[in-house]
C-alpha positions as CSV (number, residue, x, y, z in Angstrom):
1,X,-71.5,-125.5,-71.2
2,X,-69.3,-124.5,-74.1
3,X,-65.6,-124.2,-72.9
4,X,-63.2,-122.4,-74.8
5,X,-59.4,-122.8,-73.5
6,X,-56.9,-119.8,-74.7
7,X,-53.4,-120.3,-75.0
8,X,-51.2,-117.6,-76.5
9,X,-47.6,-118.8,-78.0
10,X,-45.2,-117.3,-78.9
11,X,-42.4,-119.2,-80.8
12,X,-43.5,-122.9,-79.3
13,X,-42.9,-125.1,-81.8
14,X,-41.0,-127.2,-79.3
15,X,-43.9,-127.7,-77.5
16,X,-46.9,-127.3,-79.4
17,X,-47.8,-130.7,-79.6
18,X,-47.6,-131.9,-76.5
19,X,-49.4,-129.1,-75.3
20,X,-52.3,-130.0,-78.1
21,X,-52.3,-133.3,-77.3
22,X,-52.9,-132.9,-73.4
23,X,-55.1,-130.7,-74.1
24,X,-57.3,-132.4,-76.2
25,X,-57.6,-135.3,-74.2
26,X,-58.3,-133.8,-71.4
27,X,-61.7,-131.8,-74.1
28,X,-62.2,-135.1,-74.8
29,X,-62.9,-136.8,-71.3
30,X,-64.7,-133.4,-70.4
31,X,-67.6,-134.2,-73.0
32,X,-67.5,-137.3,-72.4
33,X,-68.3,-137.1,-68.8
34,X,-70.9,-134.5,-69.9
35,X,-68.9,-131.4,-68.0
36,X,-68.5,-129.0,-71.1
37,X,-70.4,-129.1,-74.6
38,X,-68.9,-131.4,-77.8
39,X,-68.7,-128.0,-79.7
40,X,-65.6,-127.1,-76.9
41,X,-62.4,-125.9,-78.4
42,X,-59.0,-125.0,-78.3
43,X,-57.2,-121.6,-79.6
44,X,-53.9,-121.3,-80.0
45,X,-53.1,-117.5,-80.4
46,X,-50.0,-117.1,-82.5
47,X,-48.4,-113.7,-81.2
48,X,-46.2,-113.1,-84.3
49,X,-44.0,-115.7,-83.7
50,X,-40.6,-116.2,-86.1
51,X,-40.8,-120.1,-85.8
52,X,-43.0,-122.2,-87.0
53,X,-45.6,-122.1,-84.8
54,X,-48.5,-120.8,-87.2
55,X,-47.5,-123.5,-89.4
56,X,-48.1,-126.2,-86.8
57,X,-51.2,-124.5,-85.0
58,X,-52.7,-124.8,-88.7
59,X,-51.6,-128.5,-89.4
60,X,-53.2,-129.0,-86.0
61,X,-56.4,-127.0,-86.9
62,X,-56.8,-129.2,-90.2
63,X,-56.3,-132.3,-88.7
64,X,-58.2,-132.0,-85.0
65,X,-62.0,-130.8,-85.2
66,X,-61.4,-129.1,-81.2
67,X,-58.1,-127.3,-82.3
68,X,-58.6,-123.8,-83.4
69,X,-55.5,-120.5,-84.7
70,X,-55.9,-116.9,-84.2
71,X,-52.6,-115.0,-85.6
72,X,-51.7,-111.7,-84.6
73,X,-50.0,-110.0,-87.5
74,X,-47.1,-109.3,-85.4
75,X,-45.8,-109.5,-81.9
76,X,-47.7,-107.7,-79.8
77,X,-46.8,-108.8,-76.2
78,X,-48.1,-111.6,-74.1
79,X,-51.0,-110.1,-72.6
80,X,-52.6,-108.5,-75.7
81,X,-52.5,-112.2,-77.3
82,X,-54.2,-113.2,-74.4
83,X,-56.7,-110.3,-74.5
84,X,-57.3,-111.0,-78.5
85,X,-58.1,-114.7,-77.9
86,X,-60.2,-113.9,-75.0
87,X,-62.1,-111.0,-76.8
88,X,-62.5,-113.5,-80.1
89,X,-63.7,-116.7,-79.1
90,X,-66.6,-118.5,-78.4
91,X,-67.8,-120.0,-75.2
92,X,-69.8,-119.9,-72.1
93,X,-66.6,-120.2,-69.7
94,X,-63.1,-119.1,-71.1
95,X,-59.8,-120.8,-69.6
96,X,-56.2,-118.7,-70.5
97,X,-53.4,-120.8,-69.5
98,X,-49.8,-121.0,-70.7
99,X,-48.6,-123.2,-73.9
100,X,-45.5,-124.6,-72.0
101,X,-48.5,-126.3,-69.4
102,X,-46.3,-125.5,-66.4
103,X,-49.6,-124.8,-64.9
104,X,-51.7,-128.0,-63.8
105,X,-54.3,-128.7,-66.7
106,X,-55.9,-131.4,-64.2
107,X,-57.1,-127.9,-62.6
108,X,-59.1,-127.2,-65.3
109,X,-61.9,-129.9,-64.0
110,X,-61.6,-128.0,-60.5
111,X,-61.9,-124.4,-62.3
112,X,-65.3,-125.9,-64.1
113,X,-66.8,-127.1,-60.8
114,X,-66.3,-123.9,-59.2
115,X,-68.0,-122.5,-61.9
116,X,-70.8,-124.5,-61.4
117,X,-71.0,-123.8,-57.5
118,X,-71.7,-120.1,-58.6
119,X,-68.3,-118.8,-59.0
120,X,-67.6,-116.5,-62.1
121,X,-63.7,-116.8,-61.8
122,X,-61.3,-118.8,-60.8
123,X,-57.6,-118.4,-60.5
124,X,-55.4,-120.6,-60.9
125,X,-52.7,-120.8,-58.1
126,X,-49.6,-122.2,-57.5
127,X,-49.0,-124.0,-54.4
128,X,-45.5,-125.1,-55.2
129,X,-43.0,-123.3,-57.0
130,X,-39.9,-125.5,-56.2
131,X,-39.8,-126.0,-59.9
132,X,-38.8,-122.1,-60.4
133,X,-35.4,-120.9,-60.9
134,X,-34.1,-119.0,-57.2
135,X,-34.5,-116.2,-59.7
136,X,-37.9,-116.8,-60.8
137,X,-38.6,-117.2,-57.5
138,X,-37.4,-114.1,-56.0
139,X,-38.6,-111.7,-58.4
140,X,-42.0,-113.2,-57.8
141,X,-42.2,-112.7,-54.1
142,X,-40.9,-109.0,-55.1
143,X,-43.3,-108.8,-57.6
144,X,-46.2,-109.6,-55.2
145,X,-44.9,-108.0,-51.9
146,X,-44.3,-104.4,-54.0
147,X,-47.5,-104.7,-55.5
148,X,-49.3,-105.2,-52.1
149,X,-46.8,-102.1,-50.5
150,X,-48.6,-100.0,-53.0
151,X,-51.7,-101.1,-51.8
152,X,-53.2,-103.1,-54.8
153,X,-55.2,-106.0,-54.2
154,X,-53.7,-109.0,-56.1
155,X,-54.0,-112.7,-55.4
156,X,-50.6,-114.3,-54.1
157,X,-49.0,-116.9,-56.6
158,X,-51.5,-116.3,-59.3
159,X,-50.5,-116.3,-63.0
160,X,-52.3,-116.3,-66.5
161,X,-53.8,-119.4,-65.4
162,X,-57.7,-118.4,-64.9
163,X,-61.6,-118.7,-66.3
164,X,-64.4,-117.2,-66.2
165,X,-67.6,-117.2,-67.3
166,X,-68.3,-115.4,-70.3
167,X,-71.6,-112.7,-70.9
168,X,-70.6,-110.9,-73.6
169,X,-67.1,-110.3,-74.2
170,X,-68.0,-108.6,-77.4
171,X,-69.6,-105.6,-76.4
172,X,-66.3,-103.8,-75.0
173,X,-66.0,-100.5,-75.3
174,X,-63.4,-100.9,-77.7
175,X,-65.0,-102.8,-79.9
176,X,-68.0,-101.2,-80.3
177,X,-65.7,-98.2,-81.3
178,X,-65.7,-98.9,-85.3
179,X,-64.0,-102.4,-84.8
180,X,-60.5,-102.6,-84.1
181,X,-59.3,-105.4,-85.4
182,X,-60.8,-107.1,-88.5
183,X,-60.6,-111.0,-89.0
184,X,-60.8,-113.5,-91.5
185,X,-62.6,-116.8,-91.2
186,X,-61.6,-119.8,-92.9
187,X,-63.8,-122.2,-92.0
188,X,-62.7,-125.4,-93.0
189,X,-59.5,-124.9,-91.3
190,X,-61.0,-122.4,-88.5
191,X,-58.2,-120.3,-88.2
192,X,-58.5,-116.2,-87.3
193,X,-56.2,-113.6,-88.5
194,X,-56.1,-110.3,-87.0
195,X,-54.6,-107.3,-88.5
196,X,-54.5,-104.8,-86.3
197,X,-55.2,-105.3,-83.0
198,X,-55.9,-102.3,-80.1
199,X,-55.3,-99.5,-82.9
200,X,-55.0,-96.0,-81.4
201,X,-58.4,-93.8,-82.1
């Protein structure tokens, strides 16, 4: 199984490497233990950031065979980061999670077993959010209980922090629409940049 973990940034230089180093170790016992494939990776999806994010992500990618860049060409929001690494990469299960790691990487073995019990996603869910700011935490709860007043159906405590399992993630509408977004492979250093991402027709 061929695990690709997605983590959009956005002005993280503070944290990058921690983050990259976690991460990787925690790649590296998962082939190890024979849980995902050795050709498993990490993308860091730079979302126009003004640090120097993209400069680390590529001393990273040059340096660590499982570390991998996209870079939007400029900020285009959290979620569409997301959505460009997740409609970019490679894998047979996809992981988004957030490049601060407040979320529980140690999940991500959970998250895999679930996957192989049949399940085709898995959200990630807090059970404790004492770290939270009383703000954070309010808006939250009025987040979810507005949401559920209108009568959507949304999971309680969930974030960004999800997989699934990938079929073909290519064959969106979108994309088959005269390509949105064009990218440039380098491969030595396996970094991705997109130019325009989610054009309007």
């Amino acid at each position: 199984m061929k695990l690709s973990i997605v983590v959009p940034c956005y002005n993280e230089q503070e944290v990058l490497h921690q983050t990259s180093t976690q991460l990787t170790a925690l790649l590296d016992r998962l082939v190890v233990s024979r849980k995902v494939s050795s050709d498993s990776g990490i993308y860091f999806i730079d979302d126009g950031s003004k640090d120097k994010t993209w400069t680390l992500i590529q001393d990273l990618a040059s340096k660590q065979l499982r570390i991998n860049g996209i870079k939007l060409s400029r900020n285009r929001g959290h979620q569409n980061a997301l959505l460009a690494g997740l409609m970019t990469v490679p894998g047979d299960v996809l992981i988004s999670l957030d490049s601060d790691l407040q979320d529980d990487v140690e999940a991500i073995e959970k998250m895999l077993d679930a996957h192989l019990l049949g399940a085709d996603i898995v959200y990630g869910v807090r059970e404790d959010r004492s770290s939270d700011s009383f703000f954070k935490r309010t808006t939250a709860i009025l987040f979810y209980r507005t949401f559920s007043l209108l009568g959507v159906e949304s999971i309680f405590n969930h974030s960004d922090y999800r997989s699934h399992v990938e079929t073909d993630h290519r064959s969106s509408q979108k994309l088959q629409r005269g390509q949105p977004f064009s990218s440039w492979d380098n491969t030595t250093a396996r970094l991705y940049l997109i130019d325009s991402l989610l054009q309007e027709e």
